[in-house]
N, CA, C and O atoms as a printed pandas DataFrame, in Angstrom:
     atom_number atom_name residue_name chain_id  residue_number  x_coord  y_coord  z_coord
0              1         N          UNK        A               1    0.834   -1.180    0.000
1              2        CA          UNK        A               1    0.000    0.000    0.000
2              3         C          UNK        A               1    0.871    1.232    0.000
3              4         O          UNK        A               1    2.020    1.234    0.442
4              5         N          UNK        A               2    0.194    2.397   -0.578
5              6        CA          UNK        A               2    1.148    3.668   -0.262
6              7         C          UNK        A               2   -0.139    4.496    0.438
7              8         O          UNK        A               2   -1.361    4.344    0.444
8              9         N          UNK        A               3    0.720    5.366    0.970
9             10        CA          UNK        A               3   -0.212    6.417    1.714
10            11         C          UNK        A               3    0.819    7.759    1.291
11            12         O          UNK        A               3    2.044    7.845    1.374
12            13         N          UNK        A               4   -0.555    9.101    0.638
13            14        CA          UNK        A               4   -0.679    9.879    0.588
14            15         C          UNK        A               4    0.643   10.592    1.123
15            16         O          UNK        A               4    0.921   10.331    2.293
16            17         N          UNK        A               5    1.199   11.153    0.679
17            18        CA          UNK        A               5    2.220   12.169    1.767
18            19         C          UNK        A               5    1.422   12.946    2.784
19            20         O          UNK        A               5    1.484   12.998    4.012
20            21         N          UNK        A               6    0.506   13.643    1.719
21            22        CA          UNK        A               6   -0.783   14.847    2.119
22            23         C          UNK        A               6   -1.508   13.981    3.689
23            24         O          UNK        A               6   -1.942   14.551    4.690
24            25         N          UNK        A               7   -1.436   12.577    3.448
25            26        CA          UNK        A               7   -2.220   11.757    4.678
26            27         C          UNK        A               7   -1.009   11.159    5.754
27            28         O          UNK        A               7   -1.393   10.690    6.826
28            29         N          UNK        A               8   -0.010   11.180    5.537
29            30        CA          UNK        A               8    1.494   10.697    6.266
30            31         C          UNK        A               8    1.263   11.057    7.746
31            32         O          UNK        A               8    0.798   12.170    7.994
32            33         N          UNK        A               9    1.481   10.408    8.510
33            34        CA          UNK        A               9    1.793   10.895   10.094
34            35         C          UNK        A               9    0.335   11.155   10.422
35            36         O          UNK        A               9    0.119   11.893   11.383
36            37         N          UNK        A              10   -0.638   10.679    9.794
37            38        CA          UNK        A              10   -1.850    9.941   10.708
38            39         C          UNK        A              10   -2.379    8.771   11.168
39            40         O          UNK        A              10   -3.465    8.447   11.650
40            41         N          UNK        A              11   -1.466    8.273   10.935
41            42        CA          UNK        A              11   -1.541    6.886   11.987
42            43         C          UNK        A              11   -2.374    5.394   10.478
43            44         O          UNK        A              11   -2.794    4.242   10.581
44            45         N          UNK        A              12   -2.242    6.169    9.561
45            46        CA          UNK        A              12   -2.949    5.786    8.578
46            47         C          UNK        A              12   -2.431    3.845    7.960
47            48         O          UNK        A              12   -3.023    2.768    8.034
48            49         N          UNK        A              13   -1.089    4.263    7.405
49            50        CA          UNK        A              13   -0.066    3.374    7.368
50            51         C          UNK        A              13    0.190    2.426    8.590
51            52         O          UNK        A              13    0.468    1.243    8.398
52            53         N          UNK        A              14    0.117    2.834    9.551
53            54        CA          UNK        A              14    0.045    1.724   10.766
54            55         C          UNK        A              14   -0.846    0.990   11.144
55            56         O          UNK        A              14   -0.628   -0.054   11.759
56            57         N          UNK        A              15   -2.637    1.656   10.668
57            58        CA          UNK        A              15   -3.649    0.695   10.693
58            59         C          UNK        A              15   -3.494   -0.533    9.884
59            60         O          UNK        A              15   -3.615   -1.648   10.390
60            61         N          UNK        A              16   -3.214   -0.333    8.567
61            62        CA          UNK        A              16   -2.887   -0.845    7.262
62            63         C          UNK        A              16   -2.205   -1.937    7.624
63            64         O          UNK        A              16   -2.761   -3.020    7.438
64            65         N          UNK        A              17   -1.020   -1.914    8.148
65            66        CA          UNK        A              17    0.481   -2.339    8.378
66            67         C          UNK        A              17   -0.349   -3.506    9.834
67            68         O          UNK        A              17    0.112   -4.647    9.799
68            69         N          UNK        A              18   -0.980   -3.369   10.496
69            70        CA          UNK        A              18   -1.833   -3.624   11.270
70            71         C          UNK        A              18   -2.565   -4.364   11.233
71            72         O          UNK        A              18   -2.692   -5.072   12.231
72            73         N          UNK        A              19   -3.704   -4.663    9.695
73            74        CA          UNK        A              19   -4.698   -5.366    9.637
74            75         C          UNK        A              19   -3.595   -6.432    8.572
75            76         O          UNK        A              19   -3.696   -7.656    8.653
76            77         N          UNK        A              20   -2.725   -5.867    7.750
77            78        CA          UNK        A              20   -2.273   -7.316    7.251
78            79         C          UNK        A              20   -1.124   -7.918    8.035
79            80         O          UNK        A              20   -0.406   -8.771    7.513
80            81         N          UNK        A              21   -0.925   -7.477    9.325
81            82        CA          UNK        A              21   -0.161   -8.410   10.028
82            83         C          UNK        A              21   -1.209   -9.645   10.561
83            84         O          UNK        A              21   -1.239  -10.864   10.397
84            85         N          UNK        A              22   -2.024   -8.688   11.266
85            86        CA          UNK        A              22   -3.096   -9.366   12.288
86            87         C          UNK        A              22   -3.389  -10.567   10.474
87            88         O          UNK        A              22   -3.057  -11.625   11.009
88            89         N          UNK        A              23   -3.557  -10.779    9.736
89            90        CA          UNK        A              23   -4.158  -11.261    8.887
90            91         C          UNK        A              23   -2.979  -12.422    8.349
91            92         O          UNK        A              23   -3.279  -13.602    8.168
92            93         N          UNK        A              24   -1.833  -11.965    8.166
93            94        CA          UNK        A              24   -0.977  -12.905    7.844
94            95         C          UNK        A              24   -0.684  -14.133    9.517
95            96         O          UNK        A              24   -0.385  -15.323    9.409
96            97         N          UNK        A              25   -0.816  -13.644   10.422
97            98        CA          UNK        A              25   -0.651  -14.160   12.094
98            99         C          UNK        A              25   -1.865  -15.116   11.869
99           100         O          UNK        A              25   -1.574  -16.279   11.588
100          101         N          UNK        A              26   -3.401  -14.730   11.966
101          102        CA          UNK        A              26   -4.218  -15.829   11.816
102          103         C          UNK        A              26   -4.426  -16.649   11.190
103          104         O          UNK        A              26   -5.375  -17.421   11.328
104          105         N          UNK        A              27   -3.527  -16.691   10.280
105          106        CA          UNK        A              27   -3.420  -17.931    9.417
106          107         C          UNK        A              27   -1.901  -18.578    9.190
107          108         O          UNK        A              27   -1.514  -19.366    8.327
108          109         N          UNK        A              28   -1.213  -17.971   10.252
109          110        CA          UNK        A              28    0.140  -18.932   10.705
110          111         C          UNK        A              28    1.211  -18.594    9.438
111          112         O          UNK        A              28    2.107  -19.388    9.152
112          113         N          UNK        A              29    1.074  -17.727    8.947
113          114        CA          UNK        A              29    2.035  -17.242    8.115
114          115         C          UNK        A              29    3.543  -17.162    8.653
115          116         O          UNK        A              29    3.965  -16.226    9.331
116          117         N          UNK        A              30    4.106  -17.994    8.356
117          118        CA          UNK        A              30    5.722  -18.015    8.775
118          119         C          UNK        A              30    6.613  -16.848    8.407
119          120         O          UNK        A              30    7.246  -16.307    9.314
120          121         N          UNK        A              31    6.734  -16.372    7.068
121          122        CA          UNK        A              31    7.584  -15.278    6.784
122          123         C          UNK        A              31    6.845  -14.678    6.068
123          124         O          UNK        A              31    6.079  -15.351    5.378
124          125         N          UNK        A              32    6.789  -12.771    5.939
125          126        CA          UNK        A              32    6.324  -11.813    4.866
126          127         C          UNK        A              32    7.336  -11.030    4.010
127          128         O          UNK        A              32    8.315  -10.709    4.684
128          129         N          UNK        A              33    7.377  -10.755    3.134
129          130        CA          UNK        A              33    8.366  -10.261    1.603
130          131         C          UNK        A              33    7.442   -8.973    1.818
131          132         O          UNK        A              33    6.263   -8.993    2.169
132          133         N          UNK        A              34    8.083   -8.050    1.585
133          134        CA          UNK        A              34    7.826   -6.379    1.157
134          135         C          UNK        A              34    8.957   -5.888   -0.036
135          136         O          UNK        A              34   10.023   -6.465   -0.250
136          137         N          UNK        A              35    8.602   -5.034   -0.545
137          138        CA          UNK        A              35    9.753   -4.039   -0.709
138          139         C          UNK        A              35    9.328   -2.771   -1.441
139          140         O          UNK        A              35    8.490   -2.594   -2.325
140          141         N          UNK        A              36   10.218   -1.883   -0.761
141          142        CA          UNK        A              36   10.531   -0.431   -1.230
142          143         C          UNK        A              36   11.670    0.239   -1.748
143          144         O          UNK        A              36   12.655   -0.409   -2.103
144          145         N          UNK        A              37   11.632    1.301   -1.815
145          146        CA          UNK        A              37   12.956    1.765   -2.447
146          147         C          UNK        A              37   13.532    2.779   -1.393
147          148         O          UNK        A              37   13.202    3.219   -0.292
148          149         N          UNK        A              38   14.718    2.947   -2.430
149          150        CA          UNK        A              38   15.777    3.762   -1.096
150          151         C          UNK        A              38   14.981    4.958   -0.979
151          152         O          UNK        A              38   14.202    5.355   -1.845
152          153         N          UNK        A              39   15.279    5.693    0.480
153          154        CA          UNK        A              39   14.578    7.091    0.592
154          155         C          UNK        A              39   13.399    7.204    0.735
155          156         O          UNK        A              39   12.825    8.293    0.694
156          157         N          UNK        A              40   12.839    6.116    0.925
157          158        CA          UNK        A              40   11.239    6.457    1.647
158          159         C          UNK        A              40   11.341    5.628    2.566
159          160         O          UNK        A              40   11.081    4.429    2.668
160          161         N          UNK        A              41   12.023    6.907    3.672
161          162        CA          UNK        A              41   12.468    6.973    5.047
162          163         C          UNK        A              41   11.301    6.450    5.910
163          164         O          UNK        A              41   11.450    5.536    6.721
164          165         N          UNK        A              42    9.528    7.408    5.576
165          166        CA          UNK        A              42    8.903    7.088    6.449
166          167         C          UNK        A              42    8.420    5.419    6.433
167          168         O          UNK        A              42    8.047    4.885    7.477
168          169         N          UNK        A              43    8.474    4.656    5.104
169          170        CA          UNK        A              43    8.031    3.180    4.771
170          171         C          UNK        A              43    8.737    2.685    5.971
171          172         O          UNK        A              43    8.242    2.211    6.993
172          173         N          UNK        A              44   10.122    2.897    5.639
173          174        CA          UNK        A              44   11.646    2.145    6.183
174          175         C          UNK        A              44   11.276    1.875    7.766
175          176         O          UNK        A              44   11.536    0.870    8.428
176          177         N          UNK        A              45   10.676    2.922    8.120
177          178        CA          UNK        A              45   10.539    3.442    9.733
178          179         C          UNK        A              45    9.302    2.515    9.938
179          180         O          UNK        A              45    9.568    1.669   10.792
180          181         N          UNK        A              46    7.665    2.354    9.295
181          182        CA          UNK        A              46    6.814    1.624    9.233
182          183         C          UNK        A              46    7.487    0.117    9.614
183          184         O          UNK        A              46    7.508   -0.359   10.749
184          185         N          UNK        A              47    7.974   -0.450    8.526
185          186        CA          UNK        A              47    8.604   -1.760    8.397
186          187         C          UNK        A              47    9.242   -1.765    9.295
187          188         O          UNK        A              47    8.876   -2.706   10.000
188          189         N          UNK        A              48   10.110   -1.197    9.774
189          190        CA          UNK        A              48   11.111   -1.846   10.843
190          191         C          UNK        A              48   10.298   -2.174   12.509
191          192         O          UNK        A              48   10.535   -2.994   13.396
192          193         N          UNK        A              49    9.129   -0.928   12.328
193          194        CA          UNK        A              49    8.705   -0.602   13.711
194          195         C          UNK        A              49    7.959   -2.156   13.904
195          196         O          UNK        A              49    7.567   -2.259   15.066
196          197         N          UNK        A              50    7.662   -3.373   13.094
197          198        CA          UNK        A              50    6.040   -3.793   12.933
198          199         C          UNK        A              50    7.366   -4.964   12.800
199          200         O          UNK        A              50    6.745   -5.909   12.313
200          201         N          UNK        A              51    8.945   -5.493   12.960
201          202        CA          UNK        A              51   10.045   -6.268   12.801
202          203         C          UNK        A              51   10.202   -6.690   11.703
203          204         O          UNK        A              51   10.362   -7.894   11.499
204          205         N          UNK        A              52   10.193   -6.023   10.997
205          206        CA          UNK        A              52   10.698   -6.250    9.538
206          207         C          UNK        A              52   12.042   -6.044    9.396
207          208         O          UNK        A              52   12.467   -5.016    9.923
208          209         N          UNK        A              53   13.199   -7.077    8.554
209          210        CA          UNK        A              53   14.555   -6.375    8.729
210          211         C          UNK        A              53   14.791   -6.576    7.458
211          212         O          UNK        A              53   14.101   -7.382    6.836
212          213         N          UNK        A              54   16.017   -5.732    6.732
213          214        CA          UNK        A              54   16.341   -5.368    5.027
214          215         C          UNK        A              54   17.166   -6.919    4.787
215          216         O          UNK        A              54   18.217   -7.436    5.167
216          217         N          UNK        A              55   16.224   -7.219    4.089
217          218        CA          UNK        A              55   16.821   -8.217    3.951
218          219         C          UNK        A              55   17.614   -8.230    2.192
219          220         O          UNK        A              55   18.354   -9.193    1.988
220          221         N          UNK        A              56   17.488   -7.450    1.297
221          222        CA          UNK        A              56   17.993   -7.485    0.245
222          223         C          UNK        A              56   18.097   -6.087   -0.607
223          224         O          UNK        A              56   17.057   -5.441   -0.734
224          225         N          UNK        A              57   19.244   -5.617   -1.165
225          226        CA          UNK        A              57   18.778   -4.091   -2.033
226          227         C          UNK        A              57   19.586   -4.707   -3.106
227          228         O          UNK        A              57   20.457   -5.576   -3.136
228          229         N          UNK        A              58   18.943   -3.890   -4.054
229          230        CA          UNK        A              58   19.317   -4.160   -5.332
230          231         C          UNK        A              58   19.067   -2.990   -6.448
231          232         O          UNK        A              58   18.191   -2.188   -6.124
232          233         N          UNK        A              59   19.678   -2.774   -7.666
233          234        CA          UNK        A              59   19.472   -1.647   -8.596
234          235         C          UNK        A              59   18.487   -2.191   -9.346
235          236         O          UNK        A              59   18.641   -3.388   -9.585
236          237         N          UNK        A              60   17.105   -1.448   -9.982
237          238        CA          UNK        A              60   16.181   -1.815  -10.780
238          239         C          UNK        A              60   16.155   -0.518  -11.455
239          240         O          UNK        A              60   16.383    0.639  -11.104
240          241         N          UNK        A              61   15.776   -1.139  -12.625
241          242        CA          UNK        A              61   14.820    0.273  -13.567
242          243         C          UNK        A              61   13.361   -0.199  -13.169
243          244         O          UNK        A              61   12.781   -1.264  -13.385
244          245         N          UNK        A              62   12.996    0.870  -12.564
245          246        CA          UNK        A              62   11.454    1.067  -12.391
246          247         C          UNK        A              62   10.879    2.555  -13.072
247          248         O          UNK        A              62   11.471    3.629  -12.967
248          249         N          UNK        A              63    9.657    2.348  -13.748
249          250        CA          UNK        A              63    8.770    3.104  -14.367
250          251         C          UNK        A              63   10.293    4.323  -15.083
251          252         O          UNK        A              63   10.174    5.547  -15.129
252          253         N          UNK        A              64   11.405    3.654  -15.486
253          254        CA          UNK        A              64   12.102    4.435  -16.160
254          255         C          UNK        A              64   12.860    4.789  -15.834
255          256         O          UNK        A              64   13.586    5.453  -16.574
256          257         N          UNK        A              65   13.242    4.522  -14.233
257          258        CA          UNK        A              65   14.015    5.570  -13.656
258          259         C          UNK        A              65   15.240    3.951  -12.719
259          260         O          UNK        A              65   14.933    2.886  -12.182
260          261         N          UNK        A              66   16.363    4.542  -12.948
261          262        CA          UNK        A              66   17.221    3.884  -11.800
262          263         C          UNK        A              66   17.126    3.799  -10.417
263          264         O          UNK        A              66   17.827    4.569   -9.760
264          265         N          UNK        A              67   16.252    2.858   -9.733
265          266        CA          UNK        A              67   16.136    2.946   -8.519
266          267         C          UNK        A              67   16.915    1.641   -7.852
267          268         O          UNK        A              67   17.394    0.634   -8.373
268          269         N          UNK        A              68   16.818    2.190   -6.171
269          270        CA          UNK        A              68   17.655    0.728   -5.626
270          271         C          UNK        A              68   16.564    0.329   -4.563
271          272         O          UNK        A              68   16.414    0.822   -3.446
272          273         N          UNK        A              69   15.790   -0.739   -5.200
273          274        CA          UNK        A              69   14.988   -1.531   -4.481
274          275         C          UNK        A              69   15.342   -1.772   -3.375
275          276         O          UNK        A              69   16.553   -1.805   -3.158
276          277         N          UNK        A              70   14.141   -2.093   -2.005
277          278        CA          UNK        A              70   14.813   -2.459   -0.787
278          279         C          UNK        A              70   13.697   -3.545   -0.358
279          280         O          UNK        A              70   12.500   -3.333   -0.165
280          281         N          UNK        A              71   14.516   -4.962   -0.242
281          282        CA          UNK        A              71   13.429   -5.998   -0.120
282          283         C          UNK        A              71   13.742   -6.463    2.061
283          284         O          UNK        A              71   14.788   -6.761    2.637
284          285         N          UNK        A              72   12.281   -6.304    2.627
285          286        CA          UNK        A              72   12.286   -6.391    3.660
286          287         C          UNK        A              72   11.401   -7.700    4.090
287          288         O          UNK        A              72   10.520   -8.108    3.333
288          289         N          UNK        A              73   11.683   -8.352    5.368
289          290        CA          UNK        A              73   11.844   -9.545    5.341
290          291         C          UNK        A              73   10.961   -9.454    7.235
291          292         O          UNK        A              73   11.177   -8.699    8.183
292          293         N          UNK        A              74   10.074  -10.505    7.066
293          294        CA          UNK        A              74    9.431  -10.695    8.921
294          295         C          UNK        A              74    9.144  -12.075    8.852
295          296         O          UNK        A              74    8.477  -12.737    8.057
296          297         N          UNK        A              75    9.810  -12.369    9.882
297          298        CA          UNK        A              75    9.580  -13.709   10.466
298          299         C          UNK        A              75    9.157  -14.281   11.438
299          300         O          UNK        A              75    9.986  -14.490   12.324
300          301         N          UNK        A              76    8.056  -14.648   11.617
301          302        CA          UNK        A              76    7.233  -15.188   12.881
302          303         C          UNK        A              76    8.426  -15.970   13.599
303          304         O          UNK        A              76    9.120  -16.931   13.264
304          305         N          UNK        A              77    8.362  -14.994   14.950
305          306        CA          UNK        A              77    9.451  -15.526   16.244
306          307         C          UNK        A              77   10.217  -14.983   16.611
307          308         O          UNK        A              77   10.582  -14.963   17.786
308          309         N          UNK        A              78   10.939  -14.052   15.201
309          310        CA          UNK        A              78   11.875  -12.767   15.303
310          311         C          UNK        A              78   11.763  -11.946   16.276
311          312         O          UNK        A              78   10.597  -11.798   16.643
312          313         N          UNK        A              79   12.523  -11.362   16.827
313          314        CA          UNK        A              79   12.323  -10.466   18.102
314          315         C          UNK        A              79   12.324   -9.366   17.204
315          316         O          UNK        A              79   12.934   -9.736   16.201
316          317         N          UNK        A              80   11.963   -8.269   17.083
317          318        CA          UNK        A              80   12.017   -6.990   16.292
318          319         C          UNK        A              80   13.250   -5.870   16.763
319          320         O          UNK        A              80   13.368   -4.797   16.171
């Protein structure tokens, strides 16, 4: 999901971040795959807060442009 800049720092992204944890947990989901790109500090901060850790970066062309993907990684048991 993305959230709005204009909507950022209302707690918006953490409901979100929230209902698909609670959702991946009730059904015993062992590990979750994300990823973002470099510099979207506030994602980075989301993910880490909820124990997500970077588990992979890499250079992509996306929509045209040189970006460096950031693939983040949660594992049921992980301490955060």
């Amino acid at each position: 999901f993305i959230v709005s800049p204009k909507h950022q720092g209302k707690g918006i992204g953490n409901r979100l971040m929230s209902e698909a944890m609670a959702f991946c947990q009730r059904r015993g989901v062992e590990f979750v795959y994300l990823t973002t790109f470099e510099g979207l500090d506030a994602a980075r901060h989301l993910y880490e807060k909820w124990g997500f850790r970077l588990d992979e970066e890499k250079e992509e062309e996306t929509w045209g442009l040189r970006l460096r993907e950031q693939r983040f990684l949660w594992v049921r048991g992980e301490s955060s």
